[in-house]
C-alpha positions in Angstrom: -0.1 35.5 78.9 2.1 35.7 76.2 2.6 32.0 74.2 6.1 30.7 73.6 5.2 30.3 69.9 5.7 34.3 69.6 9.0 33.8 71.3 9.9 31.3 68.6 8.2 33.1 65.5 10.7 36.3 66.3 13.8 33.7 67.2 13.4 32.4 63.9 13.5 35.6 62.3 16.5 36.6 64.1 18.3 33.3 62.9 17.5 33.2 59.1 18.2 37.3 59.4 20.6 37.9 55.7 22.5 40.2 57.0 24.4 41.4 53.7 21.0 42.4 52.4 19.2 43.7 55.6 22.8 45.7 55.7 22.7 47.2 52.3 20.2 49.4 53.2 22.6 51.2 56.0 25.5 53.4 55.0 26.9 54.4 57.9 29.5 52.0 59.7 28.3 53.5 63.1 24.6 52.5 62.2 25.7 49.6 61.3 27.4 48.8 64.8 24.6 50.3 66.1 22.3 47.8 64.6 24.2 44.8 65.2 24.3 45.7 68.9 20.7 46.1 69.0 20.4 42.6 67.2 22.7 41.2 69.9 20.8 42.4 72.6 17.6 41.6 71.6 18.7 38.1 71.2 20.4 38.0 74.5 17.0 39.1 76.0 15.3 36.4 73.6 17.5 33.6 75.0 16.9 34.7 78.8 13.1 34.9 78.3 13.3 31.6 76.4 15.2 30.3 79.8 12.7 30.9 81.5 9.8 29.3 79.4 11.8 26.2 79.6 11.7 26.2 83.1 8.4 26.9 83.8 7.3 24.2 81.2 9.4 21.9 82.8 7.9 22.4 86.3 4.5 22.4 84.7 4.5 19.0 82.8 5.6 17.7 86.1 3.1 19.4 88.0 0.6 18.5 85.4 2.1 14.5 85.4 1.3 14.2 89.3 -1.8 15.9 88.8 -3.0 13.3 86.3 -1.8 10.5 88.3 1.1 9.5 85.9 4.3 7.9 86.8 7.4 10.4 87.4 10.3 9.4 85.6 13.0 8.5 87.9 16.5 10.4 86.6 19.5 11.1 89.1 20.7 13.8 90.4 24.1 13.9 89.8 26.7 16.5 90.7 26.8 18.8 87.3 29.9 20.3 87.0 31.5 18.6 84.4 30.0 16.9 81.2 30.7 13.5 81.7 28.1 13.9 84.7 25.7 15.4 82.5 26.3 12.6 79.6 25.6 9.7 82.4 22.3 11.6 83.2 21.1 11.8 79.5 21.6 7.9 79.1 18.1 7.1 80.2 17.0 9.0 77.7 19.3 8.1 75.4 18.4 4.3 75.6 14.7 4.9 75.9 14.1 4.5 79.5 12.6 7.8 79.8 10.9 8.6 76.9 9.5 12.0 78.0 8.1 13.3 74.7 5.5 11.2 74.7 4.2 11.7 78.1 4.7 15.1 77.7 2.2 15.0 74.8 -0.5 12.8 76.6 -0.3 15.3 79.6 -1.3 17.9 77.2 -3.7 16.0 75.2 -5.5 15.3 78.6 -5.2 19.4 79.9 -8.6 20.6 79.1 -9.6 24.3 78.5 -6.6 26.0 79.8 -4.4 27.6 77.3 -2.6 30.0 79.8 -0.6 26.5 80.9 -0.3 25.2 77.7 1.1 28.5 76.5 4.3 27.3 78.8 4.9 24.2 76.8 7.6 24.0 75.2 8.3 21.2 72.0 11.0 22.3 69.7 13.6 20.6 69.8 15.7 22.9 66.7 15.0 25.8 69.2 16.3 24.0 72.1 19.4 23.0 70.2 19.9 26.0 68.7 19.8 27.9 72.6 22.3 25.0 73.7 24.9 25.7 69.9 24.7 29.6 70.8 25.4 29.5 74.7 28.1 26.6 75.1 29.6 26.8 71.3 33.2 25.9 72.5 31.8 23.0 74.2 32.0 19.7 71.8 31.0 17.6 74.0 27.7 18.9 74.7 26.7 19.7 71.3 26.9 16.1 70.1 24.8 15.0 72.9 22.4 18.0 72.1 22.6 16.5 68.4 22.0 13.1 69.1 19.0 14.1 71.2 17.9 16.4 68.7 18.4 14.1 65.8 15.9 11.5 68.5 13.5 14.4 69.0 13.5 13.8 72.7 12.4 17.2 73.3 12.0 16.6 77.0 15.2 15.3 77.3 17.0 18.5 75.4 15.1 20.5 78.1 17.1 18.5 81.0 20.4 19.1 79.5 19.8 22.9 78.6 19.1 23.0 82.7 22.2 20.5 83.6 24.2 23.0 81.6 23.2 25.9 83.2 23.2 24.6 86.3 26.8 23.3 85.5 27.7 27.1 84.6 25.7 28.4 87.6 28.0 26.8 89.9 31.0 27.7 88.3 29.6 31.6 88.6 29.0 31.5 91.9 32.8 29.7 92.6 33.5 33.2 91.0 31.2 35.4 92.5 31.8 33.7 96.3 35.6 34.5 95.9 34.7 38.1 94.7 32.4 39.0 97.4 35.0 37.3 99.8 37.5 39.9 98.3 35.0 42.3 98.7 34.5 42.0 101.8 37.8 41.6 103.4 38.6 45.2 101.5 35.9 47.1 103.1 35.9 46.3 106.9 33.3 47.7 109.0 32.2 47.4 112.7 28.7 46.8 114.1 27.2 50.0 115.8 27.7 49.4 119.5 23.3 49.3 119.8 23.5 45.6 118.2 25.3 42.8 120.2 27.0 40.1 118.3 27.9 36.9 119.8 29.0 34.1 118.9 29.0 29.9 120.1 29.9 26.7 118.6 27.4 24.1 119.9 29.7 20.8 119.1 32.7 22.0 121.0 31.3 24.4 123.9 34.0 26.8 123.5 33.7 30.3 122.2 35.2 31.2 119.0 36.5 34.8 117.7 34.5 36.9 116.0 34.9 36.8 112.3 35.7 40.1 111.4 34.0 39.4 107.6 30.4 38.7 108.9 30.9 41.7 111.6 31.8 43.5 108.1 28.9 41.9 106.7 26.5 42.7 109.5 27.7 46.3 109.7 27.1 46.9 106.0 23.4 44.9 105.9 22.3 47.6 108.9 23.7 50.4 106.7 21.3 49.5 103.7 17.9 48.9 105.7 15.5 51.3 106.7 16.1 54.6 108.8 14.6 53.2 112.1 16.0 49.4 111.7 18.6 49.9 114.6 15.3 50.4 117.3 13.9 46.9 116.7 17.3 44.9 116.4 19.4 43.9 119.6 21.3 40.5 119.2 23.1 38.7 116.4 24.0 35.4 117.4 26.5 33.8 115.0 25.9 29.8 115.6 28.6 26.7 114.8 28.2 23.5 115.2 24.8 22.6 114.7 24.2 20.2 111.6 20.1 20.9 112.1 20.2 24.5 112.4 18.8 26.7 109.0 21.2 29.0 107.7 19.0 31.5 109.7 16.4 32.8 112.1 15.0 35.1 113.8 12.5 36.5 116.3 11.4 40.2 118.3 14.4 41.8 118.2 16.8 38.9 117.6 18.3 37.0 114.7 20.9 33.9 115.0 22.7 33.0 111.7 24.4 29.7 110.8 27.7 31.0 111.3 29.3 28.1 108.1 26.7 30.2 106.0 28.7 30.8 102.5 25.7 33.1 101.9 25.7 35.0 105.1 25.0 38.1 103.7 21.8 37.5 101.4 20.6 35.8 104.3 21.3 37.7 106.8 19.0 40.7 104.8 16.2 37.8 104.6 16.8 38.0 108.4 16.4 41.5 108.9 13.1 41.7 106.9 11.7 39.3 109.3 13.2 42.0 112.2 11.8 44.8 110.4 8.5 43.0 109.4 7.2 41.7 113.1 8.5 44.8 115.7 5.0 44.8 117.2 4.8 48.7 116.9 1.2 48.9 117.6 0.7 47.0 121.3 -3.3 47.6 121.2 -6.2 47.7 118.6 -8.5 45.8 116.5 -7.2 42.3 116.1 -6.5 41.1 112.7 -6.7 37.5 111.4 -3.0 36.8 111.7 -0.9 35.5 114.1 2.7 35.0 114.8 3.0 32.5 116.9 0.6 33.0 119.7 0.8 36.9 119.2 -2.3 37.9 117.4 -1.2 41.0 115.2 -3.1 44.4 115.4 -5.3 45.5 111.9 -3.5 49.3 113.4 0.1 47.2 112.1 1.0 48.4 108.7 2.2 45.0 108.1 -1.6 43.6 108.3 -2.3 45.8 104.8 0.5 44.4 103.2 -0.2 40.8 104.2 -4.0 41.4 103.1 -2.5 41.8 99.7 -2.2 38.3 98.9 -3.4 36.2 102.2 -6.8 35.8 103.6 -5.1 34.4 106.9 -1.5 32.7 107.8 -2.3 29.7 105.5 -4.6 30.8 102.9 -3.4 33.1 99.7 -4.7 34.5 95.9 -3.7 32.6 93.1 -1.9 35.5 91.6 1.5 33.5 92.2 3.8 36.3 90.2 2.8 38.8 93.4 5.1 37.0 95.2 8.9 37.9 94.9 9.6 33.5 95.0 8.3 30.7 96.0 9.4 30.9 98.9 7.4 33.7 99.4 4.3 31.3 99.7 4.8 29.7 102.4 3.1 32.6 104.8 2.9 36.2 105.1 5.5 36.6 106.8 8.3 35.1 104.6 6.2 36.4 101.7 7.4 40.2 103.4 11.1 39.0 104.4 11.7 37.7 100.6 10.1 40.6 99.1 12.7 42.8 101.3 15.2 41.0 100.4 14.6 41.1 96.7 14.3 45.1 97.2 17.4 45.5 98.7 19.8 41.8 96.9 18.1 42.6 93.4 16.7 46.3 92.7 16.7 46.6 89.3 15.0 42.8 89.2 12.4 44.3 91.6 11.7 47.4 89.4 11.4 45.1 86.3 8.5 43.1 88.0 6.3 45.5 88.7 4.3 44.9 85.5 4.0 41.4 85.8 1.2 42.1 88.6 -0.5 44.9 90.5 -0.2 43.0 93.7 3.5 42.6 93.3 3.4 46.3 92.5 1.9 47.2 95.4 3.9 45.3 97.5 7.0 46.7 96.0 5.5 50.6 96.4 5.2 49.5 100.2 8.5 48.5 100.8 9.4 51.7 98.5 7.9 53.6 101.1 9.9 51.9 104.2 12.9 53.2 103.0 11.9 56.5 102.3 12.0 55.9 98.3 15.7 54.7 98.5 16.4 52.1 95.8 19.3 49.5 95.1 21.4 48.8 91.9 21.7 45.1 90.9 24.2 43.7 88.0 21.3 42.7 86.1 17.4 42.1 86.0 16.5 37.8 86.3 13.3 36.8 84.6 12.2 33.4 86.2 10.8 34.0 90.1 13.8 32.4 92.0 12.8 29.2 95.0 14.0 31.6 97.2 15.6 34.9 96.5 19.2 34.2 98.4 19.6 32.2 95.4 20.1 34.5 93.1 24.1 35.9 92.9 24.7 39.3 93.9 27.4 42.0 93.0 28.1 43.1 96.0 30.0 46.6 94.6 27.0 46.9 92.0 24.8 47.5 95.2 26.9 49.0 97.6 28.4 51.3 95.5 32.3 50.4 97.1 31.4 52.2 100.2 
């Protein structure tokens, strides 16, 4: 565990860093240039990692609040994408409703004897600030309300707008990053191989719509990046409209059906697939193992028993070790545990590769879906830090990992 006060020791450096001096020591321009984009990505990395300490704090004084039986403050949540939303949300704390710091303080006054949760807690409101000044400094709006709250010390309440205004920025991305894959796509058209059936029904109307050709494009392309044998265990796609109660997808032996008004149909459609891939049922006798899917008792013979056994003692019960999962969705069972781990492989690569030291079991499970596709690995635009809900979440570039094939 490494405490947040480091993080804020070396932020503080970086900040009161006299640059004239420190750069009278250098003589060349180019070392200079050098230098200062060294300083600049440090700092970039500083700010993510700080992200994600904010975060985790936040959903641990919460944690910690129900825990101890204390009342949850009650804030809405309001649509964030433009400030005047986020400035209604920060009234409550503005007027004192929700006076967070000081519950914050008595949940940690009440923690006993466990300074690896502690270490997440995060009360500096200058470095809060600060994070806010350096990401949104066009934005005026937000940085008198991040002044006024500073100027309050309502630490907890500078947390919730760092996250409204990331969240507000978030959605603008993916606005982008939808219209880019939707270019994307509609630039590199691709057919299904004629092993895997597509079909297609709308449930409201009864009548059978066309084929999209940009999720046949998408389908194509997610069986061109999965494993070498993927096409023997796959038979159907049904693409499903019309049903307001159906999730965005699922699948079983040898058939997935996808919500076909998915706007992510791709990320999930490569959850799907490691769901295909995961329960095949290669092995049809043996020893049998303690997990089941469904009625189907699973074989210890399946190689998918020694990657469950890395975390799970049965379908419900798991390790502690939460960062050997690829999210939190991950920890719901062992076989959504597999499918997100796939899909963070394949979605998020170089994210993948950079977790590997956070835990040996996430390590392991990351060399065994190494060795599925033969050692193959994926590019992704860059490497997140905080473990996602669920890993369809996080934004892809889709010619970052395709390569514009």
């Amino acid at each position: 565990m490494v405490f947040f006060g480091g993080y804020l020791g070396y932020l503080s450096a970086l900040v009161d860093l006299d640059e004239d001096s420190y750069y009278q020591q250098v003589a060349s321009a180019t070392e200079k240039q050098r230098l200062e984009q060294q300083l600049a990505r440090a700092q970039s990395i500083l700010d993510a990692r700080t992200r994600a300490y904010i975060r985790q704090s936040h959903d641990f004084i919460v944690r910690k609040q129900t825990e101890l039986g204390l009342e949850q403050p009650q804030v809405p949540e309001p649509p964030l994408d433009t400030i005047e939303t986020i400035q209604e949300a920060m009234r409550p704390y503005l007027e004192g409703v929700v006076p967070l710091t000081a519950e914050d303080q008595l949940t940690l006054n009440t923690i006993q004897g466990n300074e690896d949760d502690v270490g997440f807690f995060v009360d500096e409101v200058s470095t809060l600030e600060l994070l806010i000044a350096r990401t949104y400094p066009e934005d005026e709006e937000a940085l008198k309300l991040a002044d006024e709250l500073r100027r309050k010390k309502l630490t907890g309440a500078l947390r919730q707008l760092l996250l409204m205004l990331d969240k507000r920025r978030q959605l603008a991305e993916q606005k982008n990053v939808a219209q880019n894959a939707q270019n994307y796509w509609e630039l590199h058209p691709k057919a299904p191989p004629r092993s895997v059936q597509v079909l297609v029904q709308n449930k409201a109307s009864g009548v059978t719509p066309e084929l999209n050709p940009v999720q046949l494009t998408q389908i194509s392309t997610a069986l061109s990046v999965m494993p070498p044998d993927f096409t023997e265990r796959l038979q159907k796609v049904y693409i499903v409209y019309g049903d307001d109660k159906m999730r965005r997808g699922m699948s079983g032996v040898g058939v997935v059906f996808m919500k076909g008004e998915n706007l992510d149909f791709f990320r999930v459609l490569v959850h799907e697939f490691g769901h295909i891939y995961d329960l095949h049922r290669e092995v049809a006798q043996g020893t049998k193992s303690e997990f089941y899917d469904g009625s189907y008792r699973l074989f210890e013979e399946d190689q998918s028993v020694d990657y469950y056994r890395l975390s799970w003692f049965d379908n419900v019960d798991r390790n502690a070790d939460t960062l050997g999962f690829a999210s939190t969705y991950g920890m719901t069972d062992p076989f959504e545990d597999f499918a997100e781990m796939f899909a963070l492989y394949i979605l998020q690569g170089d994210t993948a590769a950079d977790w590997i030291d956070s835990s040996s079991v996430f390590a392991e499970k990351f060399a065994f879906v190494k060795r599925s596709f033969n050692q193959r690995t994926f590019a992704s635009v860059q490497v997140f830090l905080a473990r996602p809900y669920d890993v369809t979440q996080l934004l892809v570039d889709y010619g970052e990992l395709l390569g514009g094939s």
